[in-house]
C-alpha positions as CSV (number, residue, x, y, z in Angstrom):
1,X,53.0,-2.7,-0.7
2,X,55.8,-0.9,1.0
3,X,54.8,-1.0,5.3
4,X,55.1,1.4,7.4
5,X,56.9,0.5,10.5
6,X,55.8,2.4,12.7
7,X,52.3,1.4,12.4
8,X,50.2,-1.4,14.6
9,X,47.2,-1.6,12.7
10,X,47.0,-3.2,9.3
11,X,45.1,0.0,7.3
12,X,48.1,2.2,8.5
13,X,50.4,-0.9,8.1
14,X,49.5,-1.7,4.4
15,X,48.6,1.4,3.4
16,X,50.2,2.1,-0.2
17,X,53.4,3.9,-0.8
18,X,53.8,4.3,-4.6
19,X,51.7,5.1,-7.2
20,X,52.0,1.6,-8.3
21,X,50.5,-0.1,-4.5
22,X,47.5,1.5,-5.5
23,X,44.7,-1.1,-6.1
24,X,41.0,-0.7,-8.2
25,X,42.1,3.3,-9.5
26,X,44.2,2.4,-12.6
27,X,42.1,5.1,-14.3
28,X,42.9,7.9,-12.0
29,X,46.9,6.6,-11.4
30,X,47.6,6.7,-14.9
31,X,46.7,10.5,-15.1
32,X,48.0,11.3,-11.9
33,X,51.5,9.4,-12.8
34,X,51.2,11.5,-16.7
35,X,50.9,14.7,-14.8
36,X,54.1,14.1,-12.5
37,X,56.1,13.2,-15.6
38,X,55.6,16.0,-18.3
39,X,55.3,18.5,-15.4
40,X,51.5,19.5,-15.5
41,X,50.4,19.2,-12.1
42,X,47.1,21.0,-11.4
43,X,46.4,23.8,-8.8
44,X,43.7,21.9,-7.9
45,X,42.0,18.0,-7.7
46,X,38.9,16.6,-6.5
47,X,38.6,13.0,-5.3
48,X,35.5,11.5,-4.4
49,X,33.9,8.4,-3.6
50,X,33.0,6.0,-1.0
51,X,34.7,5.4,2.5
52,X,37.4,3.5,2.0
53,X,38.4,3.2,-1.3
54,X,41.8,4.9,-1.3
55,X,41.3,9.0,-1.8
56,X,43.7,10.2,1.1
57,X,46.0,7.8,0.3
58,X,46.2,8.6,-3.2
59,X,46.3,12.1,-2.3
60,X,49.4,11.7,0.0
61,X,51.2,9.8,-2.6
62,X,50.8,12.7,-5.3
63,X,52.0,15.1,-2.9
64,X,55.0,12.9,-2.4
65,X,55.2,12.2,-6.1
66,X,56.0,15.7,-6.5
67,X,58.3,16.1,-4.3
68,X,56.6,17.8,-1.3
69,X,58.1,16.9,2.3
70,X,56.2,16.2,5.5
71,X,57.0,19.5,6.6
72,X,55.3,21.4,3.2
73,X,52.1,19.0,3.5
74,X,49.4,20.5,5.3
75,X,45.8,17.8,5.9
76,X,42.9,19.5,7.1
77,X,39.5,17.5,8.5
78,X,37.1,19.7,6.8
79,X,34.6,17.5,9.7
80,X,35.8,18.7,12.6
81,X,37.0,22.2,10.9
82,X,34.1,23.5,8.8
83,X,34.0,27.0,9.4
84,X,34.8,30.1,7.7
85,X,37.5,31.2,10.3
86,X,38.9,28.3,9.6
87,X,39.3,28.5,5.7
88,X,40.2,32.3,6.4
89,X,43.4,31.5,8.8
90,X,44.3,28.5,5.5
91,X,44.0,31.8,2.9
92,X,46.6,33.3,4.8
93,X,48.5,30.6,5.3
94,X,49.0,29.6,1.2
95,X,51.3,32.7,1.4
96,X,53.6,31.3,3.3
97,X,56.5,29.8,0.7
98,X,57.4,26.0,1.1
99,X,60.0,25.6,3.8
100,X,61.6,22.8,1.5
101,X,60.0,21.6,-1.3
102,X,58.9,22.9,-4.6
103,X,55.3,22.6,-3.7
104,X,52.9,23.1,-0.6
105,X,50.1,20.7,-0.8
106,X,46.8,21.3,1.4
107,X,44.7,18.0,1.4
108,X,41.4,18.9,2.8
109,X,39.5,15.6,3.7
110,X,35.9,15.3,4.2
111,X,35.5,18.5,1.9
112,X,32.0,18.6,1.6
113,X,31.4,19.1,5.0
114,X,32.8,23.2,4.8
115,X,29.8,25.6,5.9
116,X,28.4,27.7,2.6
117,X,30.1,30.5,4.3
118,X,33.5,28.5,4.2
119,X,33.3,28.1,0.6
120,X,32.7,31.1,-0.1
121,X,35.9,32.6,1.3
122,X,37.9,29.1,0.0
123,X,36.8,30.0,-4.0
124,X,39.0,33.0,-4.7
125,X,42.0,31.2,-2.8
126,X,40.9,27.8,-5.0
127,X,40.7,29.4,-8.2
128,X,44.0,31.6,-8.5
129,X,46.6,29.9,-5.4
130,X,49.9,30.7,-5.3
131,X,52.0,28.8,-8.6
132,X,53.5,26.8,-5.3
133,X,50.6,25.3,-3.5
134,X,48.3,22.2,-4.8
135,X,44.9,21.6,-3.6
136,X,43.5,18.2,-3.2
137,X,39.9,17.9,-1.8
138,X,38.7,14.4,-0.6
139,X,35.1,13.8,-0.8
140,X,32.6,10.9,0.2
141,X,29.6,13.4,-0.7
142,X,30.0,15.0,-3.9
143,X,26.7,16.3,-4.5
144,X,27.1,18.7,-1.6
145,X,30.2,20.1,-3.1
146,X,29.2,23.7,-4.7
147,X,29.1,23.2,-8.8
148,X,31.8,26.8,-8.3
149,X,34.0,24.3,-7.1
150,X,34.2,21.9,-8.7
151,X,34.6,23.4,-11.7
152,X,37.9,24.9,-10.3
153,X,39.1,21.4,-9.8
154,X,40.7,18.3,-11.8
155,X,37.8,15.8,-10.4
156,X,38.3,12.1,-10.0
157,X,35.7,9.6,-8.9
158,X,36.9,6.6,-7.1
159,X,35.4,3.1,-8.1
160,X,34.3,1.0,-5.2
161,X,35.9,-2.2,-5.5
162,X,33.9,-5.2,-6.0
163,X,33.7,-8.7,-4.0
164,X,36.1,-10.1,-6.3
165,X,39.1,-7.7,-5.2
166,X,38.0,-7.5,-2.3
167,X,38.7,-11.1,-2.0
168,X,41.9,-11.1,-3.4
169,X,42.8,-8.2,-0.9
170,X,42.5,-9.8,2.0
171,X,43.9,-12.9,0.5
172,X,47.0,-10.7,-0.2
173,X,47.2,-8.9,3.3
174,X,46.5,-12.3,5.6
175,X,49.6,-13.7,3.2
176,X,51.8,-11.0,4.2
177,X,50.5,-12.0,8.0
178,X,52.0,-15.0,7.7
179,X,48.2,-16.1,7.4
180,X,46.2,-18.0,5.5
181,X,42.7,-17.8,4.5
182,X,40.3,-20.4,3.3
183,X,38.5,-19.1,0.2
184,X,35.1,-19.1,1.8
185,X,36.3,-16.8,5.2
186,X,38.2,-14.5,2.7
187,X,34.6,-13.9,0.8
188,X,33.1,-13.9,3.8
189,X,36.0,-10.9,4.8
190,X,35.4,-9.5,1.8
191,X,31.4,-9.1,2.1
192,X,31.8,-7.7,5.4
193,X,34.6,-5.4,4.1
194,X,31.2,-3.7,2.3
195,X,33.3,-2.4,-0.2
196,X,35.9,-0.9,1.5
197,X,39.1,-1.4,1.3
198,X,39.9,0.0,5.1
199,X,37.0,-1.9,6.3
200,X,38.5,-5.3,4.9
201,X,41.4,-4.0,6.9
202,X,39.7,-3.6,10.2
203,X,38.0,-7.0,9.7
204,X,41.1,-8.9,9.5
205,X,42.2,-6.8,12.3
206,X,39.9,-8.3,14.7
207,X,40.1,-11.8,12.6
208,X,44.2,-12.5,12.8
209,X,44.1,-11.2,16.5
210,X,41.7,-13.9,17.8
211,X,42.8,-17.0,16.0
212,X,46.2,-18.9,17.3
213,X,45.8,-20.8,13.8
214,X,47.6,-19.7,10.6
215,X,44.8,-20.9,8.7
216,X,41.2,-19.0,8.9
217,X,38.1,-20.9,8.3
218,X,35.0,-19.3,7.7
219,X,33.3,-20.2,10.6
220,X,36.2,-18.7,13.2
221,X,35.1,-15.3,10.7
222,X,32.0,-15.8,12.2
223,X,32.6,-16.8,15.5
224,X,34.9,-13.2,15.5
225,X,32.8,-11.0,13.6
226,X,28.9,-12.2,15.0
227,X,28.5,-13.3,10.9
228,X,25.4,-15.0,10.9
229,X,25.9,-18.7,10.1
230,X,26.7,-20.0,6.4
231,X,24.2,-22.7,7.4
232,X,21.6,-20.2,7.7
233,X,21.8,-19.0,4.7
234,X,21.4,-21.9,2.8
235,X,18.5,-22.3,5.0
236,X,16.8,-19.6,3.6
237,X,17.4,-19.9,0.2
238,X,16.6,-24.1,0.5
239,X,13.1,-22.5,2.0
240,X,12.4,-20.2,-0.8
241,X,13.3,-22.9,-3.3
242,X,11.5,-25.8,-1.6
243,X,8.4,-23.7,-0.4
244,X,9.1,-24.7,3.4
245,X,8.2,-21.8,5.3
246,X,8.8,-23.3,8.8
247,X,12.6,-23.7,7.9
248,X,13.0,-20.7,6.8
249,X,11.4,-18.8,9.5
250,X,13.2,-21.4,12.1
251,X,16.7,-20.0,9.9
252,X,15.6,-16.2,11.0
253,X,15.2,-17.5,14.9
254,X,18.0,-19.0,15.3
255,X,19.9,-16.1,14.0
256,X,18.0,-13.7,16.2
257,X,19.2,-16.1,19.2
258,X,22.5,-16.2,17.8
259,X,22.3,-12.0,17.8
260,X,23.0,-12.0,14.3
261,X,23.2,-8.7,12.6
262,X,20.0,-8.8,11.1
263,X,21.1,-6.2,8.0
264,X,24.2,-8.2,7.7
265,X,22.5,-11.2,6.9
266,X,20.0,-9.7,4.7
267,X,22.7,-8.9,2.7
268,X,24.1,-12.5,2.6
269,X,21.1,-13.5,2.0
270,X,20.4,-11.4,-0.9
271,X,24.0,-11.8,-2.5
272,X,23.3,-15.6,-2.3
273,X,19.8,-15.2,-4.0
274,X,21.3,-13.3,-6.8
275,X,23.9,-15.7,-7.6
276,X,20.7,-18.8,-7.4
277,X,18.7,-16.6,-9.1
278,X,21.3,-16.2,-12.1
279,X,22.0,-19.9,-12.2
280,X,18.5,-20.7,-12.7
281,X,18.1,-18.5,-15.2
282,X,21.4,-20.1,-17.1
283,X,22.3,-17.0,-18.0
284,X,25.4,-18.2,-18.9
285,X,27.1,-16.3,-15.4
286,X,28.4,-19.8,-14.6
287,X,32.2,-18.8,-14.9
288,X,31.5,-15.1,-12.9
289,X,29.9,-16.6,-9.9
290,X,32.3,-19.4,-9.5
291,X,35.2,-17.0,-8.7
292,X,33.0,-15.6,-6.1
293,X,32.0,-18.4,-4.1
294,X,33.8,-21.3,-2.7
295,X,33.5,-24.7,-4.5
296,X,31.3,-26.1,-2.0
297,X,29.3,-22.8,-2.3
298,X,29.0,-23.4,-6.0
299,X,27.7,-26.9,-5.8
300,X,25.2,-26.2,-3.7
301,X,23.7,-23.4,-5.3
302,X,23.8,-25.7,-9.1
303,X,22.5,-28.1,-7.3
304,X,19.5,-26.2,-6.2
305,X,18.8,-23.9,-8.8
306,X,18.2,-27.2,-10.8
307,X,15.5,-27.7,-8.6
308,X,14.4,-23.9,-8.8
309,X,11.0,-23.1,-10.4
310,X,10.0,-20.1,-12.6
311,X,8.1,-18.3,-9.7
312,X,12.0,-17.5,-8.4
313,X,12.1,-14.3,-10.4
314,X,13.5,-10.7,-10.0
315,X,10.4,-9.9,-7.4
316,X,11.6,-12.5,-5.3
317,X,15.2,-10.5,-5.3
318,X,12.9,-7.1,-4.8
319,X,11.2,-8.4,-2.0
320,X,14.9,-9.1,0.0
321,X,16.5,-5.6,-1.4
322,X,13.8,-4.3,0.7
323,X,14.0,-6.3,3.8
324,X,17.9,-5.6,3.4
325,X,17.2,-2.0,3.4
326,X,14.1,-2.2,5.8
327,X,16.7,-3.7,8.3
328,X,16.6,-2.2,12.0
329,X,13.6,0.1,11.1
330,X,11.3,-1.7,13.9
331,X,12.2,-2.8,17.3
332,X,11.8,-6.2,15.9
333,X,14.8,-7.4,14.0
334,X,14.2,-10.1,12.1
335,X,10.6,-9.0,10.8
336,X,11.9,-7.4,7.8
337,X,13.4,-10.7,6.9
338,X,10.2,-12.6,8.1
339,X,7.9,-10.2,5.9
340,X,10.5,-11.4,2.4
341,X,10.2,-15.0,3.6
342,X,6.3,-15.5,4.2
343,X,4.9,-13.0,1.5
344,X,5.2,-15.6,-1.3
345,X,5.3,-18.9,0.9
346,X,2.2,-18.0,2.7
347,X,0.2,-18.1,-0.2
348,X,1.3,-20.8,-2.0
349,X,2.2,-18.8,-4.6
């Protein structure tokens, strides 16, 4: 990836250039690049997805792709801008011809968030623009997006990268820090990354700007970040395994001391049981989950889905997809966790 250099933080600092920086949207580049070549740009695109996964970005880099200039693009936050004066003073403004480019590109981020009333006055100018501008809407929300319009538009969904890439990601970008990451704090960055490419970013942000070291270990991830403890999950999943309720609840406590994010580890928690429950299954995954996890990682969870029973089944993974999504409900923290742990344990079932 090209940097910018002019830019201190590493999301504006690695932010991709070229068609071909652009990482998890082969499927959308390789139209976008066909259109540029045989000349059959649209009037209009949509780009949706979730936060983080490249749409502005990919947006700028088709305007420069056809040859539009800084001073012929034109980004609107259709957050902070949602009303219908301000779609009315952008109809008059397509008029205006490019001051040096073949094409005036409006990128309208956040699209979804125009009033009804905003539309409205935006469908006429989005169905029959000037044969010299090029919309791009950018969406995290397409279902609020009226059907009208997007049926004007050239839509695109954006997949959200998964742990693996994610991985790899940050792998890439503390590399080009002069940085290295162990593979167990570069899952760990990835996880907390939540499937965002810009949020990986920020992570490693606050990671490479705390530690003197050049090479990042997990826990210094977790020191940084407030991760809950590696330890702790293990803890919980040797509980659920074992049937020792007092360990795992003893796991929970010492994560609320620790002022743990409660939702966060939920989520390791639940990413961890997945993989165990997989294993024990032998479901032959063996080869997928060992490019997720660090060695050690992958030991231990062979080692104790060997000692795994049948009564680890999908309702045990129900039971923590709840608790992760019960998270921060109640004014007690860990009791969503507590409620996954003892449901089963308590009764000896």
């Amino acid at each position: 990836m090209k940097k910018e250099k002019s830019a201190g933080v590493l999301y504006r600092k690695y932010r991709p250039q070229e068609f071909k920086d652009v990482i998890g949207q082969e499927h959308i580049v390789k139209v976008l690049e066909g259109a540029v070549s045989f000349g059959n740009v649209s009037h209009a695109y949509l780009f949706s997805g979730s936060r983080g996964t490249g749409k502005t970005s990919l947006a700028r880099i088709l305007a420069r792709a056809i040859g539009t200039s800084p001073n012929d693009l034109v980004e609107m936050d259709a957050a902070s801008q949602t009303g219908v004066d301000d779609i009315r003073n952008l109809n008059e403004s397509v008029y205006t011809l490019p001051y040096e480019s073949r094409f005036k590109v409006y990128i309208i981020d956040e699209a979804h968030m125009l009033s009804k009333q905003a539309w409205n006055a935006f469908l006429k100018t989005l169905e029959e623009p000037p044969s010299y501008v090029v919309f791009i809407l950018a969406t995290t929300e397409i279902e609020k997006v009226p059907e009208t319009v997007i049926s004007r538009c050239q839509t695109f969904t954006f997949k959200q990268p998964n742990l693996v890439l994610l991985k790899e990601f940050a792998l890439s970008i503390a590399k080009q820090e002069d940085a290295k990451l162990e593979p167990a704090a570069a899952e760990l960055v990835a996880l907390l990354g939540d499937g965002s490419f810009r949020d990986v970013h920020g992570v490693l942000e606050k990671v490479l700007s705390s530690t003197k070291d050049k090479t990042v270990t997990r826990e210094e991830v977790e020191v940084v970040t407030g991760a809950p403890k590696s330890e702790l999950v293990k803890n919980i999943l040797e509980s659920i395994v074992e049937k020792d309720l007092e360990k795992g609840m003893k796991a929970i406590q010492r994560a609320g001391k620790a002022n743990a994010d409660m939702k966060l580890f939920a989520k390791l928690i639940l990413e961890r049981l997945r993989f165990l429950f997989l294993l024990r299954l032998k479901a032959g995954m063996d080869d997928y989950i060992a490019k997720q996890v660090s060695e050690d990682d992958f030991q231990f969870l062979k080692n104790l889905a060997g000692k795994a029973g049948p009564d680890l089944t999908a309702e045990t993974l129900l039971r923590f997809i709840e608790a992760y999504e019960s998270s921060g409900r109640t004014s007690i923290p860990e009791l969503a966790l507590e409620l996954a742990l003892a449901d089963p344990l308590s009764t000896g079932k």
